[in-house]
N, C-alpha and C positions, 0 to 999 in steps of 0.2 A: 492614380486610383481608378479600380472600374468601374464601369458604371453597370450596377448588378441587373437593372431591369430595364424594357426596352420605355416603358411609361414615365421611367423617372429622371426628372431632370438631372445635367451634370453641374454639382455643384459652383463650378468653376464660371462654367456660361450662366448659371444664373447670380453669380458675383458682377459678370461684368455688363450682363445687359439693366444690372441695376445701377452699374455705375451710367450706364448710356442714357438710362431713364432719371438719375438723377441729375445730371451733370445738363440736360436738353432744358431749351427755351421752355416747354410747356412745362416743366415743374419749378424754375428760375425762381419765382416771386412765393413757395408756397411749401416754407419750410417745415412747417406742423406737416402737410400731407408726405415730402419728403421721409420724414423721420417716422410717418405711421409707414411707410411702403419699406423701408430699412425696418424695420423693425418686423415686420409682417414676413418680409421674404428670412430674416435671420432664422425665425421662430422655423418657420416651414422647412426650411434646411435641416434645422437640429432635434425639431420632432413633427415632422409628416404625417405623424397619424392620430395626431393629437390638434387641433387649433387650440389659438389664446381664445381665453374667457374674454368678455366682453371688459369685467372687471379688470385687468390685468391691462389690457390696452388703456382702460380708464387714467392709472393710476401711474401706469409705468413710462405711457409713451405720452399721456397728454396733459399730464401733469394735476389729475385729480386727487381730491384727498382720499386719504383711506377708510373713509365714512361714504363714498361715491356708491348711490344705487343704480344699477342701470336701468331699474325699472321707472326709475325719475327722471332719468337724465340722461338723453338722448344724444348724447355727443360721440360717442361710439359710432354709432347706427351714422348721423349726419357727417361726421369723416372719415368715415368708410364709402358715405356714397360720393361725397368728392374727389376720393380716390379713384373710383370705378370711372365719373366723369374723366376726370384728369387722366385717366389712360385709355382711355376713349378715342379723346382728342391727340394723344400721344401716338396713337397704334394706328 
């Protein structure tokens, strides 16, 4: 497959520098941020010009109920930012 634009990632490389990112020491112990970064890079693959709701990450990758506010409940926002750390110290 080609890759249509010079911006945008090839789907392929970004399968396996996810696997590099998950499979390394600095993501080892940190299964929940693993499975929001998989889940995060999947969505981004298959619609790019859309992001997930905040809701949607809530409910789908962290396992909140289907009554989850995000305006309450801030668990989004704070494993999003330990993602950002966690590949920080990855990168």
């Amino acid at each position: 497959m080609e890759n249509s634009g010079a911006n945008t990632p090839d789907p392929e490389e970004c399968r396996e520098q996810l696997r590099k990112i998950l499979e390394s020491r600095t993501f080892r112990g940190s299964e929940a941020l693993r499975n929001l970064l998989a889940f995060l890079v999947g969505w981004s693959l298959k619609s790019p010009e859309t992001p997930p709701k905040e809701y949607v990450i809530a409910t789908e990758v962290l396992g909140r109920p289907e009554d989850f506010d995000p305006h309450a409940d801030p668990a989004v926002r704070v494993q999003v930012g330990r993602l950002r750390s966690k590949l920080t110290d990855y990168y």
